[in-house]
C-alpha positions as CSV (number, residue, x, y, z in Angstrom):
1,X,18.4,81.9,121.3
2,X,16.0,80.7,124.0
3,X,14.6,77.1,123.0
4,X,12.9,76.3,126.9
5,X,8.9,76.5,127.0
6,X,6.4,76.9,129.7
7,X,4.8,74.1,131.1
8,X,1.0,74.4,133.1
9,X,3.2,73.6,136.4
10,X,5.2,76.8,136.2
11,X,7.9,74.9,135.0
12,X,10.2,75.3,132.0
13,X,11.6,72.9,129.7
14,X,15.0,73.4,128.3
15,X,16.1,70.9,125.5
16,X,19.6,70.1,124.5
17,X,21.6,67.8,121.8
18,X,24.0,65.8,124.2
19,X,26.6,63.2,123.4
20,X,25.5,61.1,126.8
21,X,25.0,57.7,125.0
22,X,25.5,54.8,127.5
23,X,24.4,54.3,131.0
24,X,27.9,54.4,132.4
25,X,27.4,58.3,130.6
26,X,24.1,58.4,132.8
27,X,25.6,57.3,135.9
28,X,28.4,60.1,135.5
29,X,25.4,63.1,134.6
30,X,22.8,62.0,137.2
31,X,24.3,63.0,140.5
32,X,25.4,66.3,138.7
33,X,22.1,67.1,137.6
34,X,20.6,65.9,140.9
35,X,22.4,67.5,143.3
36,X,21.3,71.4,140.7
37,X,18.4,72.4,143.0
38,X,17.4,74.5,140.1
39,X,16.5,71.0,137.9
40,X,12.7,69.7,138.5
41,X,13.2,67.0,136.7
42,X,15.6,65.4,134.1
43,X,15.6,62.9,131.4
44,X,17.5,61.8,128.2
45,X,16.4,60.0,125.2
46,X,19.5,58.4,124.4
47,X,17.7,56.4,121.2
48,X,17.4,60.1,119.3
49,X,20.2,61.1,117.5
50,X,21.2,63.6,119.2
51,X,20.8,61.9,122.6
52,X,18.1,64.5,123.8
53,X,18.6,66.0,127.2
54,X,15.2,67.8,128.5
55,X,15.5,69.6,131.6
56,X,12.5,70.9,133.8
57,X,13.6,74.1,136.2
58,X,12.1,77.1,137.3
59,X,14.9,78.8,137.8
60,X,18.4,77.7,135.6
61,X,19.4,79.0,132.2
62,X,20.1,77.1,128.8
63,X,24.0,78.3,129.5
64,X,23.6,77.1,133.0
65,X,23.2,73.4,132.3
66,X,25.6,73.8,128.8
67,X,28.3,74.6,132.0
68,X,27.3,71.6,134.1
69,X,27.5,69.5,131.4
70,X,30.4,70.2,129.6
71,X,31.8,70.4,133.1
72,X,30.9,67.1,133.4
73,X,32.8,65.5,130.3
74,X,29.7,66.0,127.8
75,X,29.2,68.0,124.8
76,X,25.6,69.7,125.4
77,X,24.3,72.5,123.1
78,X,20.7,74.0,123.2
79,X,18.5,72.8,120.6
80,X,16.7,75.1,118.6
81,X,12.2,75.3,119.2
């Protein structure tokens, strides 16, 4: 299942249901996510239910970021479009 669209800046946007909740939770992810050079751009809606993870890359794969996630302590599955 692919779920990531295109952007007009070349860029696509994966989206995942997370269990990252609290800032101490964001404070863990970020450097993980920062330090990807794959990852544009990262955010997380923590007030949707299922705590929303959007990532903007031109290069990574949904399973790419489910492994540095999960790595990381975090549940993270790909939503479907």
């Amino acid at each position: 299942m692919h779920t990531g669209y295109m952007v007009d800046t070349g860029l696509e946007v994966l989206v995942f249901r997370t269990n990252i909740r609290f800032k101490k939770d964001l404070r863990l992810i970020g450097p993980v996510l920062d330090k990807q050079p794959g990852i544009q751009r990262w955010t997380v809606d923590r007030e949707d239910s299922d705590k929303v993870l959007r990532i903007e890359s031109r290069a990574l794969r949904a399973q790419d970021v489910i492994r540095l996630v999960t790595r990381a302590g975090f549940d993270c599955e790909e939503l479907p479009e």
